[in-house]
N, C-alpha and C positions, 0 to 999 in steps of 0.2 A: 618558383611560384607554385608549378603546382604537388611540389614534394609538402610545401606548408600547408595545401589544402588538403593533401592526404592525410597528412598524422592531426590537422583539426578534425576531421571526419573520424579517422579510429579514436581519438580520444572523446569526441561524442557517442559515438556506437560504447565503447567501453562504461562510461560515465549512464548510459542509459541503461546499459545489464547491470550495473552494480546498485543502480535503485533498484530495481526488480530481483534483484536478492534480497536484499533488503525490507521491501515493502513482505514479499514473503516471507521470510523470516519474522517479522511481525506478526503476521496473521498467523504462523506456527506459536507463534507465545502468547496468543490474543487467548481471552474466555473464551469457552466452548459455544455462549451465544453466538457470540459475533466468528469464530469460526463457520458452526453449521451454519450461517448466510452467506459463506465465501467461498466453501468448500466445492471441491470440482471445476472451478473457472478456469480460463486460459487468461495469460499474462495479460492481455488489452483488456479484457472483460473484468478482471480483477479488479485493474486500476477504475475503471469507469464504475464499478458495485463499491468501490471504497469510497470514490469523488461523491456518488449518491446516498453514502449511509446517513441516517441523522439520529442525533443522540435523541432517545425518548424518553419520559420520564420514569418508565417503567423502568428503565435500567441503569438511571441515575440512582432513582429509589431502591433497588433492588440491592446495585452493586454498584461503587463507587469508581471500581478499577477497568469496569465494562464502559462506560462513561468514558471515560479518560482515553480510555486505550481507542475507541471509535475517533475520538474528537485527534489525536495523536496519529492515528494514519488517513485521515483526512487531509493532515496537511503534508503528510509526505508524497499521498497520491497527488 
């Protein structure tokens, strides 16, 4: 029993670093907008300034792919 609780645990802790590559790796290929709003955070604070971004019209208007890309790690955070 509790060797099953072990390897559920590592495969959550694993599964939790592999978003967080992820979600950054993102934000490395995100528009320079939405970078300089993101840049310098630590992994928690990351995810919590991505959970908060909202797409504005400024940058629907502006830029199509700014837009998209916001709304797109929105739902990974």
């Amino acid at each position: 029993m509790l060797a099953v609780r072990l390897a559920i645990r590592r495969s959550a802790v694993q599964a939790a670093g592999d978003a967080r590559r992820q979600l950054f790796s993102a934000v490395l290929t995100a528009p320079e907008p939405v970078r300089a709003r993101l840049r310098g955070l630590t992994s928690e604070a990351l995810v919590a300034k991505i959970a908060g971004l909202r797409t504005n019209a400024a940058w629907a208007n502006v830029n199509v792919e700014t837009a998209t890309t916001v709304v797109c790690l929105q739902t990974w955070a």
